[in-house]
VOBA-1610 file (N, C-alpha, C; in pm, whole numbers, padded with zeros to 5 digits, always signed):
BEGIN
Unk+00084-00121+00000Unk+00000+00000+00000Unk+00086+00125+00000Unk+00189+00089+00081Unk+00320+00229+00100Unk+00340+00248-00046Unk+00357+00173-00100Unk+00443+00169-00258Unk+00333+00226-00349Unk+00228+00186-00338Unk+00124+00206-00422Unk+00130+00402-00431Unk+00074+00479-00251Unk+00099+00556-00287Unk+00197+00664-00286Unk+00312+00598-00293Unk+00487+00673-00274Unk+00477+00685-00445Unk+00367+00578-00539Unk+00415+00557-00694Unk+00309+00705-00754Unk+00206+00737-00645Unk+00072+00820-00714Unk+00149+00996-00643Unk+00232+00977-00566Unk+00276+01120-00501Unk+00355+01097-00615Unk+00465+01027-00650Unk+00573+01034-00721Unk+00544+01065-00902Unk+00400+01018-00953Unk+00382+01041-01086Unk+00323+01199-01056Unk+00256+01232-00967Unk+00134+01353-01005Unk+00275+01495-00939Unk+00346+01471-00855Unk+00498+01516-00881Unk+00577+01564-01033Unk+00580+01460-01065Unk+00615+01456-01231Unk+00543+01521-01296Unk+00407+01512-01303Unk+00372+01595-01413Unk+00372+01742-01352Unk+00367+01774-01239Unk+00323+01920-01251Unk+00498+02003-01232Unk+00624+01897-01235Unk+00708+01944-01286Unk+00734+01981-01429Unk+00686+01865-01549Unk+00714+01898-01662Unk+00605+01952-01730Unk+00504+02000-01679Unk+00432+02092-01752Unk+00341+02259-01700Unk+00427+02219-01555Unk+00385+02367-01490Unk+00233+02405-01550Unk+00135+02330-01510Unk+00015+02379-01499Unk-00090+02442-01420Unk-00141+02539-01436Unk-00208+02560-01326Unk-00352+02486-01294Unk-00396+02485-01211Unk-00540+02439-01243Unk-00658+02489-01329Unk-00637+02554-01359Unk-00750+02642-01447Unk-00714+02614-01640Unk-00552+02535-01636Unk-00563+02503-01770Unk-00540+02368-01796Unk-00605+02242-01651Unk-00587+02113-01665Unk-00734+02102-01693Unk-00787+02041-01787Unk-00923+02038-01876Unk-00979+01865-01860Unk-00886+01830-01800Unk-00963+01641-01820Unk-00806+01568-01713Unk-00840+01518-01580Unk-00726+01427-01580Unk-00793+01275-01556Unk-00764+01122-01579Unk-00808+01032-01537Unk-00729+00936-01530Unk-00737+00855-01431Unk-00618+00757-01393Unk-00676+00593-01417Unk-00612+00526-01498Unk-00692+00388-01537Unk-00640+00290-01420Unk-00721+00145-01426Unk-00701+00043-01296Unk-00510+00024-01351Unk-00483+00038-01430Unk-00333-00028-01483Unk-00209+00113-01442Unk-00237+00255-01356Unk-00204+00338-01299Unk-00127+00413-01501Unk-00165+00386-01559Unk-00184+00462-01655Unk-00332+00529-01681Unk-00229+00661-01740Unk-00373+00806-01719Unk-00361+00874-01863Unk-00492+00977-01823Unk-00510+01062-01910Unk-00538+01192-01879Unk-00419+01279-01982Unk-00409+01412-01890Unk-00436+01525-01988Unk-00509+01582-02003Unk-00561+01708-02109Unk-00549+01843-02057Unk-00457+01898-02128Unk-00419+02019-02043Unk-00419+02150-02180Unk-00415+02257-02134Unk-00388+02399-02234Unk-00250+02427-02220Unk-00142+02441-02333Unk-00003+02451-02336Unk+00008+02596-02383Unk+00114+02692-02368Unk+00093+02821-02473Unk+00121+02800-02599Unk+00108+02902-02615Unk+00162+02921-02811Unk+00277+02891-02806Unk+00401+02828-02979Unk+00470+02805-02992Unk+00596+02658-02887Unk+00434+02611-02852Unk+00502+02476-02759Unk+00560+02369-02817Unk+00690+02289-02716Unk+00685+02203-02788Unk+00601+02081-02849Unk+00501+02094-02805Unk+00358+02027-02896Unk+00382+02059-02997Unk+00399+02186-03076Unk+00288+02231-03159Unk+00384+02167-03254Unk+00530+02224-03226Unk+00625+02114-03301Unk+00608+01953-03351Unk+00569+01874-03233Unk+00595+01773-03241Unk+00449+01721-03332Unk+00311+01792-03333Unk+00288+01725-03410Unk+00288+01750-03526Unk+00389+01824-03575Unk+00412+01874-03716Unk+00525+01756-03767Unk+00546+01756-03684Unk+00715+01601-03665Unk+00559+01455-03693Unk+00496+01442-03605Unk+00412+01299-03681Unk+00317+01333-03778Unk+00269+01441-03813Unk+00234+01465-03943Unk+00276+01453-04100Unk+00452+01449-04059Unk+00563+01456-04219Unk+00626+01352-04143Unk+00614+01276-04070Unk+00681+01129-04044Unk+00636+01001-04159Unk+00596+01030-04243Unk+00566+00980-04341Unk+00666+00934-04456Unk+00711+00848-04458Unk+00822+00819-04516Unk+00813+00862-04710Unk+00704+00847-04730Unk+00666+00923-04915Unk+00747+01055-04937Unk+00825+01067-05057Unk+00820+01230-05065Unk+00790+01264-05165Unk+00726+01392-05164Unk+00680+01424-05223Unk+00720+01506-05367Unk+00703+01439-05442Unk+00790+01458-05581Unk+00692+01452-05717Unk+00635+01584-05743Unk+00526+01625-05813Unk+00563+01545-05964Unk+00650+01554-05978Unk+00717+01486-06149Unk+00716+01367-06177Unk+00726+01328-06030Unk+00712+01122-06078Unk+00572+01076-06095Unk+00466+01193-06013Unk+00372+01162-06015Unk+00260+01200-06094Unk+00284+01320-06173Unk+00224+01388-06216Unk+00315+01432-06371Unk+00257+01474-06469Unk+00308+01475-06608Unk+00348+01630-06560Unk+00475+01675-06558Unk+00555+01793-06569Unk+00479+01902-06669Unk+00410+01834-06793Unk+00380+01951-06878Unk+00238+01928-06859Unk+00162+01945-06787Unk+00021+01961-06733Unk-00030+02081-06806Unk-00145+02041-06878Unk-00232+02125-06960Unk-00306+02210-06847Unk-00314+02187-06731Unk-00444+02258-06664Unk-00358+02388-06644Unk-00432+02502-06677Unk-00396+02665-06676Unk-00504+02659-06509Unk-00359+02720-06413Unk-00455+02794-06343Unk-00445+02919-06277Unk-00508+02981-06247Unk-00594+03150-06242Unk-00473+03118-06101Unk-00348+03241-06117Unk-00246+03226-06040Unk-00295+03365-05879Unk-00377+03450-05946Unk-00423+03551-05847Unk-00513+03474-05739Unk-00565+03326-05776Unk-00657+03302-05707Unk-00580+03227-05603Unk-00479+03138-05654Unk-00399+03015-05612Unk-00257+03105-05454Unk-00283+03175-05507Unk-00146+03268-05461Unk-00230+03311-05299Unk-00348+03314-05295Unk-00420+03302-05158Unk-00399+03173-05081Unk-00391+03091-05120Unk-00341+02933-05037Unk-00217+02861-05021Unk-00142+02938-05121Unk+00009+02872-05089Unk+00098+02861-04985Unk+00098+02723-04912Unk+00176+02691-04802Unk+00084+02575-04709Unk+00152+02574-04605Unk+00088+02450-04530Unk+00014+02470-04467Unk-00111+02406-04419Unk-00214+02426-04383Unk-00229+02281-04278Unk-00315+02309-04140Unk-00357+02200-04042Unk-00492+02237-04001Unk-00566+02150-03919Unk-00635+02181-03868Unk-00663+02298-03744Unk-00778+02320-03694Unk-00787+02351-03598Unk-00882+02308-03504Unk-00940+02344-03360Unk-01038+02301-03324Unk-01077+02435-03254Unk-01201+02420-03219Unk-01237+02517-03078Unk-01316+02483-02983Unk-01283+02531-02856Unk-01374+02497-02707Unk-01396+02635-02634Unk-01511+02657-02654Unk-01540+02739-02534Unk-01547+02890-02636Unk-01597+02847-02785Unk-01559+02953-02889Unk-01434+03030-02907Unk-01349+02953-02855Unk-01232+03000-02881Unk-01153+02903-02979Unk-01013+02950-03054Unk-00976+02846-03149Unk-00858+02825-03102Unk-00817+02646-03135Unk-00721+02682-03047Unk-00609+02536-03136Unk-00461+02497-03116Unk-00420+02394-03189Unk-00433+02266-03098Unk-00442+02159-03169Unk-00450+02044-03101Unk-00334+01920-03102Unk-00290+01868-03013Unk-00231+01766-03007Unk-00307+01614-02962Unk-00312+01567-03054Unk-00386+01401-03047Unk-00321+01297-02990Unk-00408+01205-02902Unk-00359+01105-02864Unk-00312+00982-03008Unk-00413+01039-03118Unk-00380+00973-03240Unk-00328+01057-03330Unk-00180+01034-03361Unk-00149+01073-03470Unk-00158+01181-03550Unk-00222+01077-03647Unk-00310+01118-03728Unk-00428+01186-03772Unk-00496+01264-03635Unk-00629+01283-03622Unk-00609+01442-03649Unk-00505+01507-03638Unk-00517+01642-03732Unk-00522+01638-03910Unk-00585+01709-03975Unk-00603+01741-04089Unk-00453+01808-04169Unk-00349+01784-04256Unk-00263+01890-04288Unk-00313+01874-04473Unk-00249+01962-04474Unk-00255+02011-04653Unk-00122+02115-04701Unk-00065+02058-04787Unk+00018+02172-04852Unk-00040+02207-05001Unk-00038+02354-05011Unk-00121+02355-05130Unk+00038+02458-05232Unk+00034+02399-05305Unk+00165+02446-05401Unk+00088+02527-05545Unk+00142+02555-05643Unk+00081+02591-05767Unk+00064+02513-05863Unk+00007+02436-05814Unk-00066+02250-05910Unk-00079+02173-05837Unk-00062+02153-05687Unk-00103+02034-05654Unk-00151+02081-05478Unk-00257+01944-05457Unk-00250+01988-05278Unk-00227+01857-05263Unk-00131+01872-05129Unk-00087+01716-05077Unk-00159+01683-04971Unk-00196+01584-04948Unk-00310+01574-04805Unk-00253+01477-04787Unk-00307+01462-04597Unk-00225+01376-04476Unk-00352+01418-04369Unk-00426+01275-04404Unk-00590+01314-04364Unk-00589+01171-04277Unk-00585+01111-04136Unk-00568+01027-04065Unk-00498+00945-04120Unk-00495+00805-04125Unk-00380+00719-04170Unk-00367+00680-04310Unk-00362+00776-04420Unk-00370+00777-04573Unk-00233+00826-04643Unk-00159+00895-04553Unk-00051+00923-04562Unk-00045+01038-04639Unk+00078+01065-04702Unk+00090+01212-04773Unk+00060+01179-04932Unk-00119+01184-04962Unk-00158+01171-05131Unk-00132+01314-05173Unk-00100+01337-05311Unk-00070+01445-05415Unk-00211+01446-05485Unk-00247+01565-05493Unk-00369+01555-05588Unk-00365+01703-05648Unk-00353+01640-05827Unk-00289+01785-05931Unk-00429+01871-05915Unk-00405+01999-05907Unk-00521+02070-05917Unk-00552+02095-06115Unk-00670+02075-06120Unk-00699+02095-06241Unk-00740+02239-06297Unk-00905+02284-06185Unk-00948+02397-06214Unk-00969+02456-06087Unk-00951+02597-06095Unk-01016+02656-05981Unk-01121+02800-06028Unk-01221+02775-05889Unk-01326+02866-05969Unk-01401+02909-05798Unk-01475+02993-05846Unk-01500+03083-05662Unk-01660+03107-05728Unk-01730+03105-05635Unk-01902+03076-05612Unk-01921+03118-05537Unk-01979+03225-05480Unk-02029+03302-05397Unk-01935+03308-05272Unk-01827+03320-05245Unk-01664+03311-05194Unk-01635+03223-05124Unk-01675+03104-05232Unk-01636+02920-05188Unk-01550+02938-05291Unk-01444+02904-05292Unk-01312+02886-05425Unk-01345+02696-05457Unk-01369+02688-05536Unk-01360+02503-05581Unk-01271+02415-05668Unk-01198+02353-05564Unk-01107+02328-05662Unk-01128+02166-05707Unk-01124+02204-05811Unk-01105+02036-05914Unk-01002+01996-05887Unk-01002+01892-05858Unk-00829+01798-05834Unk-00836+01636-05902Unk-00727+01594-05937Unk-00739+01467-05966Unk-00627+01392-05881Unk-00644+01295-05867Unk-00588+01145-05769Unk-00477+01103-05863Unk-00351+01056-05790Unk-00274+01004-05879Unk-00310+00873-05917Unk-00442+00821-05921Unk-00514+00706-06009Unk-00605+00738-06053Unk-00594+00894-06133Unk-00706+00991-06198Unk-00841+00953-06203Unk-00849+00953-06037Unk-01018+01015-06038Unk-01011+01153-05930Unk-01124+01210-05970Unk-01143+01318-05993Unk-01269+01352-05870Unk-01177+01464-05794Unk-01255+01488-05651Unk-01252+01669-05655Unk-01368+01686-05602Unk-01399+01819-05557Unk-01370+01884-05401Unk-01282+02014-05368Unk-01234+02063-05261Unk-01293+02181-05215Unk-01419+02216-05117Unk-01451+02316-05152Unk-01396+02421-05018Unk-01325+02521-05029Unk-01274+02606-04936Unk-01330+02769-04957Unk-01302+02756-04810Unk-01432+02926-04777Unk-01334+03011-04720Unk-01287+03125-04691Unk-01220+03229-04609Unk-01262+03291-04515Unk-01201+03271-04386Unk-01290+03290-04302Unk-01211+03407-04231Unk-01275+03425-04087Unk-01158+03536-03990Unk-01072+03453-03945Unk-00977+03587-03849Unk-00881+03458-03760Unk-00782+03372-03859Unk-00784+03421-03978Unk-00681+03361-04075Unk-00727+03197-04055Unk-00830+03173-04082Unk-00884+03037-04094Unk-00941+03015-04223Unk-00983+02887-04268Unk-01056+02830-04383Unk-01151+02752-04369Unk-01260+02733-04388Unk-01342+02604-04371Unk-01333+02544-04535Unk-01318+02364-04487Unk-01280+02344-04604Unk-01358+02173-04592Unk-01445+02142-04725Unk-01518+02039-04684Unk-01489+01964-04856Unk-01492+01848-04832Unk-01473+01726-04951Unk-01482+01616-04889Unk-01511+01569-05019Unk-01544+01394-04976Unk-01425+01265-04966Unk-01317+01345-04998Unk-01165+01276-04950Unk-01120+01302-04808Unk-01190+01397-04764Unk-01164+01415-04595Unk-01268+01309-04499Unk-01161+01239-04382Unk-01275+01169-04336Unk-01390+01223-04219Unk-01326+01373-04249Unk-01416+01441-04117Unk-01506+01525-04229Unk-01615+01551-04196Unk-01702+01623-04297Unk-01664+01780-04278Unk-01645+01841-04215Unk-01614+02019-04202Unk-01491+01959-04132Unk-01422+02101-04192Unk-01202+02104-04131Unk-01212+02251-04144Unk-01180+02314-04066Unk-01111+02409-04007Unk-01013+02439-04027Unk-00921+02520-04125Unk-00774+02502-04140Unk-00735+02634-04096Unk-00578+02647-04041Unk-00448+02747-04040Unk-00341+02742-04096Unk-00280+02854-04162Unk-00133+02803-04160Unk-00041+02779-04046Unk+00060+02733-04093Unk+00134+02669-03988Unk+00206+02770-03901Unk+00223+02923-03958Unk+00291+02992-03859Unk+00202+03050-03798Unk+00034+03058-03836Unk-00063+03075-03708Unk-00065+02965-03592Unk-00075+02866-03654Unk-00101+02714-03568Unk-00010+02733-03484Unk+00109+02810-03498Unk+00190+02779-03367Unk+00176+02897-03286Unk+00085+03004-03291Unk+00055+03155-03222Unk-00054+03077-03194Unk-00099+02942-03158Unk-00243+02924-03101Unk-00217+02908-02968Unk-00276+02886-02876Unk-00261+02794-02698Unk-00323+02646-02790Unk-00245+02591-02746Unk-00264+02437-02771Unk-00315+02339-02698Unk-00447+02269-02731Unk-00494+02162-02611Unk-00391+02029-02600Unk-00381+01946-02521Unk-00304+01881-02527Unk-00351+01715-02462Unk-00353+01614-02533Unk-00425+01496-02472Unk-00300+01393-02452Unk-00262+01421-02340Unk-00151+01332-02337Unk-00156+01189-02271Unk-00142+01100-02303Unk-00170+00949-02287Unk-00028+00850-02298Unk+00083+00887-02200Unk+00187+00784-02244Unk+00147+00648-02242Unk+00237+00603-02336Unk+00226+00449-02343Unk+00109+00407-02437Unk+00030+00498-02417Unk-00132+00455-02453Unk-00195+00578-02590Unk-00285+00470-02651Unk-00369+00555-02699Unk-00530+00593-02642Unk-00592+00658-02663Unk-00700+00732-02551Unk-00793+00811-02656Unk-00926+00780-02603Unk-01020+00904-02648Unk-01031+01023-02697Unk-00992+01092-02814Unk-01024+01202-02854Unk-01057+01306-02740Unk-01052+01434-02714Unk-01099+01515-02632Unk-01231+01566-02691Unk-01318+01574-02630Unk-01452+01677-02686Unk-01485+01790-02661Unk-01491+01880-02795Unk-01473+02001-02789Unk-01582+02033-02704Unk-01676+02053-02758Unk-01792+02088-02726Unk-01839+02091-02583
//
């Protein structure tokens, strides 16, 4: 029994050394029968979170090499004033409490990223890895921009992205496995406060925004 709790002073010790939290930004803690837990906390901007899940996002061993995959002399003309609004990397976001904020997953994979270049967007959409998809056409509808894209096993999917505040995007298609995504670029994503679901050893429940 001594040991048991010399082991529960000695972990809850630990964490509030390596993450200096206060109580007001620990959001979920729970301790399983196997004395592995789950600890959801608010980190600031530019944490090493925000890093790391940019590190399992491009841990993807593919690279990305538009020429092997795609015909170099691509007929599709596209409208460069329009394209020149999205260029660069893009992730998700989430929000709680109407606020927006970056997230770190107990899975992976469960953020949204996109790099959008001048012909192609690369997506890294849960465990699908980093697909290339050439943009064909782009065209704007009441200030939804839509972009035509094709699959490097040319079929042919629709991307539809909106501009929002807060340097955000809402961006919905049927290649995403979440129906609405929320996107930032990456040098906002790291000016966010970051939630954080940390689960060593283990994988764990999603946090809920809402």
């Amino acid at each position: 029994m001594l040991k048991k709790y010399f082991f529960l002073l000695l972990m809850l010790f630990s964490i509030n050394q390596l993450f200096s939290q206060s109580i007001k930004d620990t959001l979920l803690y729970h301790q399983n029968s196997d004395n592995s837990y789950q600890l959801v906390f608010i980190d600031a901007p530019h944490s090493s979170y925000h890093q790391k899940v940019f590190e399992s996002l491009m841990s993807d061993n593919f690279t990305i090499n538009e020429k092997s995959v795609f015909n170099s002399d691509s007929k599709f003309s596209i409208d460069k004033k329009i394209i020149t609004k999205f260029l660069g990397d893009w992730i998700s976001t989430c929000t709680y409490k109407d606020k927006v904020y970056a997230y770190y997953p107990s899975e992976p994979y469960y953020n949204v990223y996109i790099k959008i270049t001048d012909s192609t967007i690369v997506l890294n959409d849960f465990n699908e890895g980093l697909v290339p998809y050439a943009i064909k056409e782009i065209t704007k509808q009441n200030n939804i921009y839509v972009f035509n894209v094709i699959s490097p096993s040319s079929e042919e999917h629709t991307i539809y992205l909106f501009m929002m505040k807060n340097n955000l995007i809402a961006v919905k298609s049927s290649i995403f496995n979440r129906p609405n995504v929320w996107l930032t670029k990456k040098k906002n994503f790291l000016k966010l406060p970051i939630i954080v679901n940390l689960c060593p050893g283990n994988k764990c429940e999603e946090f809920h925004f809402n």
